[in-house]
mmCIF file of the N, C-alpha and C atoms, coordinates in Angstrom:
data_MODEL
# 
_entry.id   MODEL 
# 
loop_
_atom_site.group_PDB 
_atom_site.id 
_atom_site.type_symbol 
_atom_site.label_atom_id 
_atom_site.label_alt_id 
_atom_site.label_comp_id 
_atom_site.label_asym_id 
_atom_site.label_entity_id 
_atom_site.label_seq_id 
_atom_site.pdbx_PDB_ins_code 
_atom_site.Cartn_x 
_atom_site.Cartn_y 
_atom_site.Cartn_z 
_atom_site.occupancy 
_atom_site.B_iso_or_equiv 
_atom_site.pdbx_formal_charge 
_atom_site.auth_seq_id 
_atom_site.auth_comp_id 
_atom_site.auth_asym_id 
_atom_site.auth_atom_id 
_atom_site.pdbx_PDB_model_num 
ATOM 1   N N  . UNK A 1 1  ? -10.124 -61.958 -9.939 1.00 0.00 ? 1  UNK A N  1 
ATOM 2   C CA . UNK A 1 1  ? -10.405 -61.274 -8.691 1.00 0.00 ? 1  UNK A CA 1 
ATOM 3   C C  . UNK A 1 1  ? -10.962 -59.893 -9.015 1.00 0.00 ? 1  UNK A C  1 
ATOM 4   N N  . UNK A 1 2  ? -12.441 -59.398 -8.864 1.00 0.00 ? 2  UNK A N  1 
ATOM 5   C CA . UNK A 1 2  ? -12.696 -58.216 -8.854 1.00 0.00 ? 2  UNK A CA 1 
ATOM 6   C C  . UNK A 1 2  ? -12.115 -57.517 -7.653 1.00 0.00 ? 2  UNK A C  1 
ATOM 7   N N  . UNK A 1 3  ? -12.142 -56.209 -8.325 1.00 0.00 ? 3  UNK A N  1 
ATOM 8   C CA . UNK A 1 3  ? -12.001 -55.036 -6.999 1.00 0.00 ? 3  UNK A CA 1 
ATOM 9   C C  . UNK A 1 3  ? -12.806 -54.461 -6.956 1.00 0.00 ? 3  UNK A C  1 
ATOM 10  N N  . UNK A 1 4  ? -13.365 -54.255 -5.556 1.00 0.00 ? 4  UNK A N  1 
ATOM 11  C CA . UNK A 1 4  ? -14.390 -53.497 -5.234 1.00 0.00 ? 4  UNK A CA 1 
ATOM 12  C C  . UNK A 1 4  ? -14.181 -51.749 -5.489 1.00 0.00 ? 4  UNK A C  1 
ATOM 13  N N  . UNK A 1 5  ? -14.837 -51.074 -5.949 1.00 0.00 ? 5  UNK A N  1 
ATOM 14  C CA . UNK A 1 5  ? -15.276 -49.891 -6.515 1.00 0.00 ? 5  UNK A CA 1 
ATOM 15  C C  . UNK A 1 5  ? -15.284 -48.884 -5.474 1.00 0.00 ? 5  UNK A C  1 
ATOM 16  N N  . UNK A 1 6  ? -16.190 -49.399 -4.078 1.00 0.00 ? 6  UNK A N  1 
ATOM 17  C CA . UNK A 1 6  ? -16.632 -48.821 -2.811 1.00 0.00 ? 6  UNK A CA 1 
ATOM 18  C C  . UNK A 1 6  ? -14.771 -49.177 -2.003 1.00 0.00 ? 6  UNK A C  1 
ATOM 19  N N  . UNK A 1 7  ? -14.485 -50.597 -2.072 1.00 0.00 ? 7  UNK A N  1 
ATOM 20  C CA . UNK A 1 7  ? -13.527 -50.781 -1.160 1.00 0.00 ? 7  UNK A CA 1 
ATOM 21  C C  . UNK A 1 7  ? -12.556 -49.252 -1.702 1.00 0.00 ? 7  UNK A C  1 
ATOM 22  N N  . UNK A 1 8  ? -11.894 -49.577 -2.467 1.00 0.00 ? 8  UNK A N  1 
ATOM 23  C CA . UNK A 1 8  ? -11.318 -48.368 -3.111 1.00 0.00 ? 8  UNK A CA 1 
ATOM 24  C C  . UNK A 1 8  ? -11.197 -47.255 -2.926 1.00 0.00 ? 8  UNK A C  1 
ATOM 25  N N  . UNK A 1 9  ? -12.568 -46.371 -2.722 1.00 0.00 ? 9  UNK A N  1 
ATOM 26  C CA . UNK A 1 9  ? -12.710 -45.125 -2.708 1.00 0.00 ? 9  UNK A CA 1 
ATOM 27  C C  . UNK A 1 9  ? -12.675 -45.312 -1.038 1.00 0.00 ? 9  UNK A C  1 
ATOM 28  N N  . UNK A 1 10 ? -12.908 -46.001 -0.086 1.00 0.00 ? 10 UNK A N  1 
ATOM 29  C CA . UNK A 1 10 ? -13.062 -46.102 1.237  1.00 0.00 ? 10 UNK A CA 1 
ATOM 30  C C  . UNK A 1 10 ? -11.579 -46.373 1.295  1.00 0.00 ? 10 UNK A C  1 
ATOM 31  N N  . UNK A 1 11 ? -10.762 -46.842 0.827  1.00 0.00 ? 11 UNK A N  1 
ATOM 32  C CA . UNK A 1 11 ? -9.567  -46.850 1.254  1.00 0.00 ? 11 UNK A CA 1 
ATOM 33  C C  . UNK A 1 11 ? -8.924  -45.186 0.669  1.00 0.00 ? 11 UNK A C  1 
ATOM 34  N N  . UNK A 1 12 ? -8.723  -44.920 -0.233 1.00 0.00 ? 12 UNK A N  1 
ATOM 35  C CA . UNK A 1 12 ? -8.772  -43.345 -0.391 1.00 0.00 ? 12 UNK A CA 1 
ATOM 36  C C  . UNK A 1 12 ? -9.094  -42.546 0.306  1.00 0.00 ? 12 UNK A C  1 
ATOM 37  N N  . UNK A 1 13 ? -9.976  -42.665 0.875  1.00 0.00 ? 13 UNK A N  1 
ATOM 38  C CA . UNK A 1 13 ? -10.624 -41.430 1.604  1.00 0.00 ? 13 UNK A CA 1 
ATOM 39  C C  . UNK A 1 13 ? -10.093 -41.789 3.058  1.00 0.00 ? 13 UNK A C  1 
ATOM 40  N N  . UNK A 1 14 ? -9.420  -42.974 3.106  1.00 0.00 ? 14 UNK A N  1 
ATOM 41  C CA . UNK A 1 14 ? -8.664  -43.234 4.877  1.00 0.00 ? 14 UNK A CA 1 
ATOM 42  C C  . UNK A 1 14 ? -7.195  -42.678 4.709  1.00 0.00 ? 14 UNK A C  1 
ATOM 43  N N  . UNK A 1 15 ? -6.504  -43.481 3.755  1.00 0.00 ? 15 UNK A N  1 
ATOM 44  C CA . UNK A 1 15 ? -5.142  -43.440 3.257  1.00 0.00 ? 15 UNK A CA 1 
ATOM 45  C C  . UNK A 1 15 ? -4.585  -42.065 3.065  1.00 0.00 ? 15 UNK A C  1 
ATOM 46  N N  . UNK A 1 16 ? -5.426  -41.772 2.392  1.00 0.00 ? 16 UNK A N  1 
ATOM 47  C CA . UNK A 1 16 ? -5.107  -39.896 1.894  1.00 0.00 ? 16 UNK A CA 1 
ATOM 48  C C  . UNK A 1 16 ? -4.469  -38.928 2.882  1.00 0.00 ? 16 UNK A C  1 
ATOM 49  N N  . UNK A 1 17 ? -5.680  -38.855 3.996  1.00 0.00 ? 17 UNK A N  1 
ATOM 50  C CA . UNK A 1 17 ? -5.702  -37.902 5.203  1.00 0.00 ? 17 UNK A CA 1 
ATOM 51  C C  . UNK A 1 17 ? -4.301  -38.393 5.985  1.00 0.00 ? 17 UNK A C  1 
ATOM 52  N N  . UNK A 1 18 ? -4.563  -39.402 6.248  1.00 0.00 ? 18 UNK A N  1 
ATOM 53  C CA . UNK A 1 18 ? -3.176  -40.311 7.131  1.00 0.00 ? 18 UNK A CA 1 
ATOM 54  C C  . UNK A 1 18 ? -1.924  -39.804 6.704  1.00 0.00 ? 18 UNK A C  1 
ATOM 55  N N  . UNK A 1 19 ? -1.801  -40.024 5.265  1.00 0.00 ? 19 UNK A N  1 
ATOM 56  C CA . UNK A 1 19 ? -0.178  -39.677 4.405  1.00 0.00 ? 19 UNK A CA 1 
ATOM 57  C C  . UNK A 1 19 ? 0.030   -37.898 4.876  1.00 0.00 ? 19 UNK A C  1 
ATOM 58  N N  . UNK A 1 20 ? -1.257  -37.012 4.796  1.00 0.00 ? 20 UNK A N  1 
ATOM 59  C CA . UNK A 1 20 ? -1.027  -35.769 5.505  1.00 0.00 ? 20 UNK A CA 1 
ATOM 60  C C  . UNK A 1 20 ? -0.579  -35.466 7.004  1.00 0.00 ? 20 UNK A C  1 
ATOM 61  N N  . UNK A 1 21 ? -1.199  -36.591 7.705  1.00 0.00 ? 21 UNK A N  1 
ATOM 62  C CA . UNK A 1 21 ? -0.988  -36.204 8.996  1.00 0.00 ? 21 UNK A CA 1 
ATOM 63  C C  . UNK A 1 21 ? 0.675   -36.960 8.905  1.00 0.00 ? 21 UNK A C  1 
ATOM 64  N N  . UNK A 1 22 ? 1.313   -37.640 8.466  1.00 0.00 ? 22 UNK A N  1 
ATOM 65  C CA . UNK A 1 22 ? 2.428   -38.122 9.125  1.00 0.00 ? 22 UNK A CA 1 
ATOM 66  C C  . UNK A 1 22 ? 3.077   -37.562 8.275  1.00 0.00 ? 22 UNK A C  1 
ATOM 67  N N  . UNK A 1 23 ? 3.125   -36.741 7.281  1.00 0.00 ? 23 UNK A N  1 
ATOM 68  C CA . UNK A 1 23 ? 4.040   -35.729 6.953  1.00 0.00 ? 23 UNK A CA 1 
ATOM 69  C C  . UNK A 1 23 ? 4.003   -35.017 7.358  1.00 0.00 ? 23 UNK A C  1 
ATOM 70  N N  . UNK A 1 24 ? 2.984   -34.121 8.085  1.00 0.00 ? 24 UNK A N  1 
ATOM 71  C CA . UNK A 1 24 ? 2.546   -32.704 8.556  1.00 0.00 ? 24 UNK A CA 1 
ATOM 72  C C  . UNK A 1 24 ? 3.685   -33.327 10.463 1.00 0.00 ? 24 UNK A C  1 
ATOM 73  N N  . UNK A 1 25 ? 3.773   -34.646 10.793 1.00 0.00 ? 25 UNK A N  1 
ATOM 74  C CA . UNK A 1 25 ? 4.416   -35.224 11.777 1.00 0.00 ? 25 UNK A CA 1 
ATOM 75  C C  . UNK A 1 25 ? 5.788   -35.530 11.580 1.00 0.00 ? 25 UNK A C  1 
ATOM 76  N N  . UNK A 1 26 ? 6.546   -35.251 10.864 1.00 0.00 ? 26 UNK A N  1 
ATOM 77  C CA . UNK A 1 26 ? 7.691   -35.430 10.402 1.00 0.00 ? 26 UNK A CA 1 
ATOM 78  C C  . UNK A 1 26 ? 7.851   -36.818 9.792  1.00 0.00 ? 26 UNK A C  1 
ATOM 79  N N  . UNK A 1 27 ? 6.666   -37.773 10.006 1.00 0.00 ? 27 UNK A N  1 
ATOM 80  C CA . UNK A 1 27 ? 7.358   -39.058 9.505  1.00 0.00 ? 27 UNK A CA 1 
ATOM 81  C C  . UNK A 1 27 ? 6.870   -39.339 8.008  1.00 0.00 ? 27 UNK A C  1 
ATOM 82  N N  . UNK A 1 28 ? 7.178   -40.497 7.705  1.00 0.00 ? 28 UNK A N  1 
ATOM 83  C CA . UNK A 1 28 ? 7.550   -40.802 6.222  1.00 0.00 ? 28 UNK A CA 1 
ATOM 84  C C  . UNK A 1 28 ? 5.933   -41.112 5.523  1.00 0.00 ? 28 UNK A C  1 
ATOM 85  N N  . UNK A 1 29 ? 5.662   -40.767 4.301  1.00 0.00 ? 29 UNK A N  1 
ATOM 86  C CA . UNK A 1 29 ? 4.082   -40.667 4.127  1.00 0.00 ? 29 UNK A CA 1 
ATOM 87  C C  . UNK A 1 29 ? 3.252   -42.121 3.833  1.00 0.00 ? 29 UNK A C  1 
ATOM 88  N N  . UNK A 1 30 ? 4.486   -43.086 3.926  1.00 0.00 ? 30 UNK A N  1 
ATOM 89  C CA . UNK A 1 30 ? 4.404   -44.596 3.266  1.00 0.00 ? 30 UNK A CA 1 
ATOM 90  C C  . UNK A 1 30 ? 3.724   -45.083 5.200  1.00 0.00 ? 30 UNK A C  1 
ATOM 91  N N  . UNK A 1 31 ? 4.205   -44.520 6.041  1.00 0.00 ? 31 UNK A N  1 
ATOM 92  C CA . UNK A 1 31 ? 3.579   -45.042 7.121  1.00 0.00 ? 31 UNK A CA 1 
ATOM 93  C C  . UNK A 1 31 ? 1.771   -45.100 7.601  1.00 0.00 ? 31 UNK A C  1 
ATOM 94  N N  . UNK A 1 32 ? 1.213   -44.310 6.479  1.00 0.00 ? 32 UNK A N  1 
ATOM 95  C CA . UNK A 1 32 ? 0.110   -44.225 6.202  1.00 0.00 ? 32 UNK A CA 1 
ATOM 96  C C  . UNK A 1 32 ? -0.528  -45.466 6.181  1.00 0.00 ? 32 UNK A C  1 
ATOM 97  N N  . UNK A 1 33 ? 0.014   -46.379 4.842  1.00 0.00 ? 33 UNK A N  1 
ATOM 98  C CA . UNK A 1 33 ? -0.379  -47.838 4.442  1.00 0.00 ? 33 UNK A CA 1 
ATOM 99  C C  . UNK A 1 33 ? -0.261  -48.812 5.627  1.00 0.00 ? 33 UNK A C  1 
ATOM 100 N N  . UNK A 1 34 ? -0.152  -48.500 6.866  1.00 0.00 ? 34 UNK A N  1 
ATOM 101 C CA . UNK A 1 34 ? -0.375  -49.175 8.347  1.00 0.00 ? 34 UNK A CA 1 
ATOM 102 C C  . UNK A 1 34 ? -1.665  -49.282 8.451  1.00 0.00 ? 34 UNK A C  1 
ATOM 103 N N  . UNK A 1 35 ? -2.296  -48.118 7.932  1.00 0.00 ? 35 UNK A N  1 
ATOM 104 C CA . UNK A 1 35 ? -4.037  -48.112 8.626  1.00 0.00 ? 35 UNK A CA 1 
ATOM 105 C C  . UNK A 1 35 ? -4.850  -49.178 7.744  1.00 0.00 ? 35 UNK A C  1 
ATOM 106 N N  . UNK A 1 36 ? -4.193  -49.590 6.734  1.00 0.00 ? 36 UNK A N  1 
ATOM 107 C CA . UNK A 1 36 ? -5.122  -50.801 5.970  1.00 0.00 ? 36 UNK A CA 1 
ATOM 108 C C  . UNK A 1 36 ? -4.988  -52.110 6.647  1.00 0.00 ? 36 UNK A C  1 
ATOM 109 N N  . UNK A 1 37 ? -4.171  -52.327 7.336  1.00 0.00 ? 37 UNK A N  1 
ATOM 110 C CA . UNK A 1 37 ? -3.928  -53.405 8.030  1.00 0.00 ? 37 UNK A CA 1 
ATOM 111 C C  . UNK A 1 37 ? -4.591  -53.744 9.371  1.00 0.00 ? 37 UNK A C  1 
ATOM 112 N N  . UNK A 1 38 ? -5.364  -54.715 9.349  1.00 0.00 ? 38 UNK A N  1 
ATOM 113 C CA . UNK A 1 38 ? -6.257  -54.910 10.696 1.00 0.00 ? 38 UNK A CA 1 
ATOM 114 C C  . UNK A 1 38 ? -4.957  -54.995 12.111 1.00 0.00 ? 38 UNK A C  1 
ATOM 115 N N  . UNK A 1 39 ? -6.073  -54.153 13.201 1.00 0.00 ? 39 UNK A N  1 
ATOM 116 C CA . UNK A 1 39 ? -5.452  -54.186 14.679 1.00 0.00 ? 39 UNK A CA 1 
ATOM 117 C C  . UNK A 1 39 ? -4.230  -52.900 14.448 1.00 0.00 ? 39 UNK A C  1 
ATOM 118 N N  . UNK A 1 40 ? -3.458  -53.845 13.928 1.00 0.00 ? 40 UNK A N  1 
ATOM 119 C CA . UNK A 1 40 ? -2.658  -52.563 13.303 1.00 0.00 ? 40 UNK A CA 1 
ATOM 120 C C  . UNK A 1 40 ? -2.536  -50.720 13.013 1.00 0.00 ? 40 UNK A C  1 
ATOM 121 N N  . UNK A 1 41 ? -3.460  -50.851 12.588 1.00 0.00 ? 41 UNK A N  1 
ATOM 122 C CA . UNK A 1 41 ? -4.045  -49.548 12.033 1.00 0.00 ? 41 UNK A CA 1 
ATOM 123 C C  . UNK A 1 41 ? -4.359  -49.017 13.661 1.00 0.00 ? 41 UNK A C  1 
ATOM 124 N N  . UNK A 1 42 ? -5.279  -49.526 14.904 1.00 0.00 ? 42 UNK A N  1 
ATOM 125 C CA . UNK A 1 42 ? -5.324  -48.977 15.642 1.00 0.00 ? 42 UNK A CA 1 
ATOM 126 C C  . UNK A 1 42 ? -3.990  -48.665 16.451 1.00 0.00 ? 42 UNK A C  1 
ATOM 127 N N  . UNK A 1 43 ? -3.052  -49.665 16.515 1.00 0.00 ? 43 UNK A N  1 
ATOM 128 C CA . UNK A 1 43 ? -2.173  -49.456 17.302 1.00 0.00 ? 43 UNK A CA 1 
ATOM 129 C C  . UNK A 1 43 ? -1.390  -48.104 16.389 1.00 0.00 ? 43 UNK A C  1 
ATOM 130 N N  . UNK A 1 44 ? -1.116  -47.720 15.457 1.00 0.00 ? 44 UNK A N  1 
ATOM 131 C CA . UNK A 1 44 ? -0.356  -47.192 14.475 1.00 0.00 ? 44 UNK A CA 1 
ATOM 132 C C  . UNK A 1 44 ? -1.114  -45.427 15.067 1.00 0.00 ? 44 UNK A C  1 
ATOM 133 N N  . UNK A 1 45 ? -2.620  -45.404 15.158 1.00 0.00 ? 45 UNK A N  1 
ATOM 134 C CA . UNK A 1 45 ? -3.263  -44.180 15.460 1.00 0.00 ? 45 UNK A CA 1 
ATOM 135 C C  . UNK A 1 45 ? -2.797  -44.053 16.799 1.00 0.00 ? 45 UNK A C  1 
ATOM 136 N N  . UNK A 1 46 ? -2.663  -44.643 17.818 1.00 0.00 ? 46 UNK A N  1 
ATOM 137 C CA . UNK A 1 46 ? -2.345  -44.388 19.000 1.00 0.00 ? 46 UNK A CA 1 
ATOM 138 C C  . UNK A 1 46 ? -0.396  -43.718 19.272 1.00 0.00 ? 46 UNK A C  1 
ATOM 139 N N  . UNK A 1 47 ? 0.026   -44.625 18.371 1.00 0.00 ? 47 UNK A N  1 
ATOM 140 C CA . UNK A 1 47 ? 0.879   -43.869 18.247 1.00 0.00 ? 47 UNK A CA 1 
ATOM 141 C C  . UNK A 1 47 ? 1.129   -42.861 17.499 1.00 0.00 ? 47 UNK A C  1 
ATOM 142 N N  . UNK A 1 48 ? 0.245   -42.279 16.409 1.00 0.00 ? 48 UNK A N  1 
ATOM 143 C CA . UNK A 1 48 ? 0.404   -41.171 16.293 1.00 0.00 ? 48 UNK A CA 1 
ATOM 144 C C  . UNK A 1 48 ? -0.068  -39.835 17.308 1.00 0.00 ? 48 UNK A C  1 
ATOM 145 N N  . UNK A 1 49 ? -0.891  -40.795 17.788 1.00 0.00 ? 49 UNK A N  1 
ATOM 146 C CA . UNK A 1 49 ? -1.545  -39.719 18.984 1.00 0.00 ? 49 UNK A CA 1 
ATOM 147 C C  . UNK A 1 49 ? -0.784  -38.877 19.976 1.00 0.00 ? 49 UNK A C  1 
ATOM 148 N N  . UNK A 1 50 ? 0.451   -40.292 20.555 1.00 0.00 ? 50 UNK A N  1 
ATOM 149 C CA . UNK A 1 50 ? 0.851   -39.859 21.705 1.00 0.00 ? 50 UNK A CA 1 
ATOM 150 C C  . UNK A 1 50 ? 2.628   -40.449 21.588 1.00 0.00 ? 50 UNK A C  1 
ATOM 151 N N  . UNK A 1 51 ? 2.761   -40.404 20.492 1.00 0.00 ? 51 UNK A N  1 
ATOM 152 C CA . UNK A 1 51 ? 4.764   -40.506 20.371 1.00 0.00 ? 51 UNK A CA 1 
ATOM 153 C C  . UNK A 1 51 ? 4.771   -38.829 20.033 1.00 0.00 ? 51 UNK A C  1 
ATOM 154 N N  . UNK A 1 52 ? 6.307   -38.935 20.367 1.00 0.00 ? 52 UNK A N  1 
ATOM 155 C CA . UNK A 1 52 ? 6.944   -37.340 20.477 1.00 0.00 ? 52 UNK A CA 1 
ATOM 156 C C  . UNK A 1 52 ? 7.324   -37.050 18.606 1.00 0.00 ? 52 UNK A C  1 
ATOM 157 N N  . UNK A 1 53 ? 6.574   -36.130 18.006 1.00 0.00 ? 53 UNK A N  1 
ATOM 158 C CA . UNK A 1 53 ? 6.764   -36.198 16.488 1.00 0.00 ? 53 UNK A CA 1 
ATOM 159 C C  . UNK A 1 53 ? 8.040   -35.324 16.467 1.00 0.00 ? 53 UNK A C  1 
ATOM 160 N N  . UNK A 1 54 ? 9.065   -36.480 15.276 1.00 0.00 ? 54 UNK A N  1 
ATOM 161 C CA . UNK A 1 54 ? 10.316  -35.386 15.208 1.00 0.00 ? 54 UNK A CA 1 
ATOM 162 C C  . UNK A 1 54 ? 10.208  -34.141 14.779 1.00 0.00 ? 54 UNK A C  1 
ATOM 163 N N  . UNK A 1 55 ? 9.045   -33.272 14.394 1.00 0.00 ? 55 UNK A N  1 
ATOM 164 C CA . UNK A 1 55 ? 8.868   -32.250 13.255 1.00 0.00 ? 55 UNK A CA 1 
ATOM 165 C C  . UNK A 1 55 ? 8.657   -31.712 14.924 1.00 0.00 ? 55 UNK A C  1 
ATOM 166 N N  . UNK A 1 56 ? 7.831   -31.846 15.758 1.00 0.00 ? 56 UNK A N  1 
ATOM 167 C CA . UNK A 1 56 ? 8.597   -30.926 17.103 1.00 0.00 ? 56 UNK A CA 1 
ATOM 168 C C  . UNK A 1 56 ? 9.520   -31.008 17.787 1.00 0.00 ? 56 UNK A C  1 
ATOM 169 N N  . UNK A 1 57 ? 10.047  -31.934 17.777 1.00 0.00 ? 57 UNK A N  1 
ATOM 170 C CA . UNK A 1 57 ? 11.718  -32.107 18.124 1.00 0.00 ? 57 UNK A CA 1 
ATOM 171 C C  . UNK A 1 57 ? 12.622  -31.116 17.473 1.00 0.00 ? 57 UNK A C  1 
ATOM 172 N N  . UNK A 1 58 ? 12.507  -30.641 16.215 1.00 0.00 ? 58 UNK A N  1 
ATOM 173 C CA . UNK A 1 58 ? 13.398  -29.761 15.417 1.00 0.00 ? 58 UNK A CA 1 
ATOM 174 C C  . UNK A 1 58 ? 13.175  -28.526 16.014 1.00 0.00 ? 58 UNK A C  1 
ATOM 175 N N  . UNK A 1 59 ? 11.553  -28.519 15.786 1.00 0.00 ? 59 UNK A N  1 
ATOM 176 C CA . UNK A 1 59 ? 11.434  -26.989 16.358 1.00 0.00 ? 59 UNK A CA 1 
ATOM 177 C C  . UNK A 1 59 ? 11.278  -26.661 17.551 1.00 0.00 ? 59 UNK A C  1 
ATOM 178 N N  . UNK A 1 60 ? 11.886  -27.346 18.508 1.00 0.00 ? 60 UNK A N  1 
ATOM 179 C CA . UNK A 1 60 ? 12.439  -26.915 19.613 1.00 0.00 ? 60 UNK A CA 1 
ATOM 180 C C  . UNK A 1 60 ? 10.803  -27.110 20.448 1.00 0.00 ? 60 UNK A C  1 
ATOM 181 N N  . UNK A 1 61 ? 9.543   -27.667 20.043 1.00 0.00 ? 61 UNK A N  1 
ATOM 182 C CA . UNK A 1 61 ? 8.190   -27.377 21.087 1.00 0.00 ? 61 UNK A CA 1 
ATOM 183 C C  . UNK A 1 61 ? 8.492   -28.537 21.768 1.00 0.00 ? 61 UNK A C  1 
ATOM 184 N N  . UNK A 1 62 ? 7.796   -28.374 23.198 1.00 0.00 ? 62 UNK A N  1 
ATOM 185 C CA . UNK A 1 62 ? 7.326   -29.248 24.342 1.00 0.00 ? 62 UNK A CA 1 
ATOM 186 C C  . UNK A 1 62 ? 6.674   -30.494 24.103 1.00 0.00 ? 62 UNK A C  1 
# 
């Protein structure tokens, strides 16, 4: 089984940013590896969009 070279770096360059935003969100950075998964991945952005992140729950924001 080759691996693609392009797939790779296109998954890097998705995966990466994601693991920032859901740490920078209080959640765990492994929830990232959602966005490789078809359908999935969209439902996973929507909820990052619009669930209540515990990292503002702590700090007390709206």
């Amino acid at each position: 089984m080759e691996i693609n070279l392009g797939f790779l770096l296109a998954l890097l360059l998705i995966v990466v940013p994601f693991w920032k935003i859901c740490e920078k969100a209080g959640y765990s950075g492994w929830l990232s590896l959602l966005v490789m998964l078809p359908l999935i991945n969209i439902g996973f952005l929507f909820f990052l969009a619009f669930a209540d992140w515990p990292r503002d729950k702590e700090s007390g924001q709206p």
